[in-house]
N, C-alpha and C positions, 0 to 999 in steps of 0.2 A: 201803791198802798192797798188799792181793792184788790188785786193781784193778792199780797200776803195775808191779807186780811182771811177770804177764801180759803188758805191754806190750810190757816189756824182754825178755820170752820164759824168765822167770826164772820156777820154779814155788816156789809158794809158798802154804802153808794159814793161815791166820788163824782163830784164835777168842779173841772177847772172854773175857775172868775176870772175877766180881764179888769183890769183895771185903767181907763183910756188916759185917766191925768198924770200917768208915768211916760205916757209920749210926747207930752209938751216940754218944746225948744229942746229937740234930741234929744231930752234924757234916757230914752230907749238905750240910747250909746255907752249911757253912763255905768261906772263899775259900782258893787255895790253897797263900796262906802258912801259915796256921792249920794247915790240912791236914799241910804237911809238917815242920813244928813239933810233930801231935801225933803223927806216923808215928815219929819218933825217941823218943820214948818208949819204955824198955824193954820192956814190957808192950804197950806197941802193938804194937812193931816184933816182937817174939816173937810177937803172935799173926798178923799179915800173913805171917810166914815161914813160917809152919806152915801156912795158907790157902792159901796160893801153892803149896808144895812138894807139900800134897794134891794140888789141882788140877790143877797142872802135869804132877805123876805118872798121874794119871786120862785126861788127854787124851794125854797123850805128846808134850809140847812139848819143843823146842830152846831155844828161847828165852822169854825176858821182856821185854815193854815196857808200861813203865808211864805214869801220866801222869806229867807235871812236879810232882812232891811225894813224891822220895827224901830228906828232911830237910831239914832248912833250915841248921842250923848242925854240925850230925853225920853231916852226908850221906856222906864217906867211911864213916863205919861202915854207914851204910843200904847202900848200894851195894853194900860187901863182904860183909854180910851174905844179901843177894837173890840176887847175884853165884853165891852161894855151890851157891843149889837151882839156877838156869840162869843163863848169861849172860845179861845184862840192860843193860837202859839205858833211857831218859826220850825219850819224844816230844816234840817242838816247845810251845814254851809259847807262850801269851796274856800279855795283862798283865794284872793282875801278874806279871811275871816272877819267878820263884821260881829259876833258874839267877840272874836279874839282881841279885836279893838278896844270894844267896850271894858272888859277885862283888864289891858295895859294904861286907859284911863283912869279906872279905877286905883290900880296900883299908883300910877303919877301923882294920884290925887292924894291918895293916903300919905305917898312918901314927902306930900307936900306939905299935909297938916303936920307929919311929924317935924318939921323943922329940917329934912334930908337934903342938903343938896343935890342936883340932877347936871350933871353933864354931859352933853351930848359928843360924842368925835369916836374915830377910828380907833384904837389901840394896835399901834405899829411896835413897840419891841417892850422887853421887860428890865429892869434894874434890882438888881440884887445884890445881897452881900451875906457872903457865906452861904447856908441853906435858908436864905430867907428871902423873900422878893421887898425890896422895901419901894416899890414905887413902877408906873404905868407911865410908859410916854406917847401921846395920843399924835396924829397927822398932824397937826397946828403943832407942834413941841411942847405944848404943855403939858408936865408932869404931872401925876396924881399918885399923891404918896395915902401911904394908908397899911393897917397892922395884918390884911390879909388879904387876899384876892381872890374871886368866886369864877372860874372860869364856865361860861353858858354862850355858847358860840356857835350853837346847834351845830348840823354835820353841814350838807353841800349846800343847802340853798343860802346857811347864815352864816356861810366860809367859814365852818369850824375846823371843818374838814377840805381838804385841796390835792390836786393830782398834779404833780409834776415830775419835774426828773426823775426824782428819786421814788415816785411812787407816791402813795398815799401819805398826807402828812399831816399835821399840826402845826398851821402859818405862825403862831405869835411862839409861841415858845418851843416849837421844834420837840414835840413829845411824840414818841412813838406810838402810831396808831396801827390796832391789830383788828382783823375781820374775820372772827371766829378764831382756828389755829394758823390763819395764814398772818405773817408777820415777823417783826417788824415792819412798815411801811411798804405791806405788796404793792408789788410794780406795776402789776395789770390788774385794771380793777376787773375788765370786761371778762375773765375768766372766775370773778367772782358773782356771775350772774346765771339765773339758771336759763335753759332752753326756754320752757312753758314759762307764761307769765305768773302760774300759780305757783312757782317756786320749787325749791326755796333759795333765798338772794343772801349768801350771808356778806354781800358788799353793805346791804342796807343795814345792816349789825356792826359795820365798824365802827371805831372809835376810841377812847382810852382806855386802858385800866387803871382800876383804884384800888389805894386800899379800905380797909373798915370804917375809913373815916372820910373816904371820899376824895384821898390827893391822889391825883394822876402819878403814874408811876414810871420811871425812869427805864432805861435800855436793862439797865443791870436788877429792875423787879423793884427796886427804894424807889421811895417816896421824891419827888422829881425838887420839890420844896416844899420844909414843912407847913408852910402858908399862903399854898397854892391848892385849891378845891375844885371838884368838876361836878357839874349835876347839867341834867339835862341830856340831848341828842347828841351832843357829843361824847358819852359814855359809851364805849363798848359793848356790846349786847343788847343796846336798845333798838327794836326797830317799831319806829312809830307807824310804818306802813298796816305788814301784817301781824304786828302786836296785838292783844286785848286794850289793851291799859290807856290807851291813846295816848293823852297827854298827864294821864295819872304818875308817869315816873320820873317826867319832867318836875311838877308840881310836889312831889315826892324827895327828888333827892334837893332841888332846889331849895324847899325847906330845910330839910337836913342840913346842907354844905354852908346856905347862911346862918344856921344856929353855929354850926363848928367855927366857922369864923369868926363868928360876933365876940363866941365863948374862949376862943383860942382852946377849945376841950383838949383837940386833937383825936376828936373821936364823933364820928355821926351816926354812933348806931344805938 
């Protein structure tokens, strides 16, 4: 940070703080959900603020920046707490995402007040009739029927995407996935990667195509089901790596493709 700061012609001091009561009973070891789970702790969080407000007073800081592990589910209070000895706020996280957490609590929570049901399981094959999918069968065999389906399965880490025989695929319903113009289902991904690590990878660009409404689209360019939807890492052309957008197109077509469904529009644009 003094590094860019510098850059910008912005002056600027930096010094690290330790904080010693994140070494008690190996939490050093711990990842940084754990971590921000046990910073909300009263007793935790009382003695980090008192750590922090020494030190901070010692060196003569402005500010506070910490890692990604201001609570996990209490983190307004952490925040306003820290807040409190300096302005403060969270450095960029890794994954686990510990803002990302917070985030899919929040939605649980919402989709809880709304009356939503929440199921938890795999989704092993699909049930359809005609060009319609009328139902999901999960690992345990129970069905989940329902008037449309949002397919967000992200690419490799959340097995949206899978490499086998046949090359690049789509495990639940076998749609054709493409990586820039290479496709149907290229065979070898490692020829879709570049030499330098600066690129460019269009492996990290595969994924479906859609059309204006956001249903993945079949071998022959149609619409694969007309109540089949995709949004997310698993769309074609997204690459969350060296994209802008981060997770702006997740957040993006993911609204989009639940309004179309909810609307049966047949259109998310």
């Amino acid at each position: 940070l003094g590094a860019l700061a510098a850059r910008a012609g912005v002056e600027l001091e930096t010094r690290p703080l330790e904080a010693p009561l994140l070494r008690l009973r190996g939490e050093e070891r711990a990842g940084p959900a754990a971590l921000a789970a046990m910073v909300e702790r009263p007793a935790a969080l009382d003695r980090l603020c008192q750590n922090l407000e020494r030190q901070a007073g010692q060196a003569g800081l402005s500010h506070l920046l910490l890692p990604p592990v201001m609570g996990l589910h209490e983190w307004a209070e952490v925040h306003r707490r820290i807040s409190q000895i300096r302005p403060s706020a969270e450095l960029l996280s890794g994954p686990p995402s510990v803002p990302g957490l917070r985030l899919q609590a929040a939605l649980d929570s919402a989709l809880s007040r709304a009356g939503i049901a929440l199921v938890h399981g795999r989704a092993v094959s699909l049930c359809s009739q005609g060009r319609r999918l009328t139902a999901l069968v999960l690992s345990h065999g129970r069905e989940l029927q329902g008037q449309a389906v949002v397919l967000a399965t992200g690419k490799f880490i959340g097995g949206g995407l899978v490499h086998g025989k046949d090359g690049l695929g789509e495990p639940l319903a076998g749609l054709p996935v493409w990586a820039g113009r290479d496709g149907p289902n290229p065979p070898n991904p490692g020829k879709l990667m570049a030499r330098q690590a600066h690129g460019p990878h269009p492996l990290f660009t595969a994924g479906l195509r859609v059309d204006p409404a956001l249903r993945p689209l079949g071998r022959g360019g149609e619409p694969f089901m007309e109540n089949l939807y995709g949004a997310g890492s698993v769309l074609g052309g997204y690459d969350y790596i060296a994209g802008r957008d981060g997770l702006g197109t997740a957040m993006i077509t993911g609204h989009l493709a639940g309004q179309a469904a909810a609307l049966g529009s047949g259109s998310a644009t």
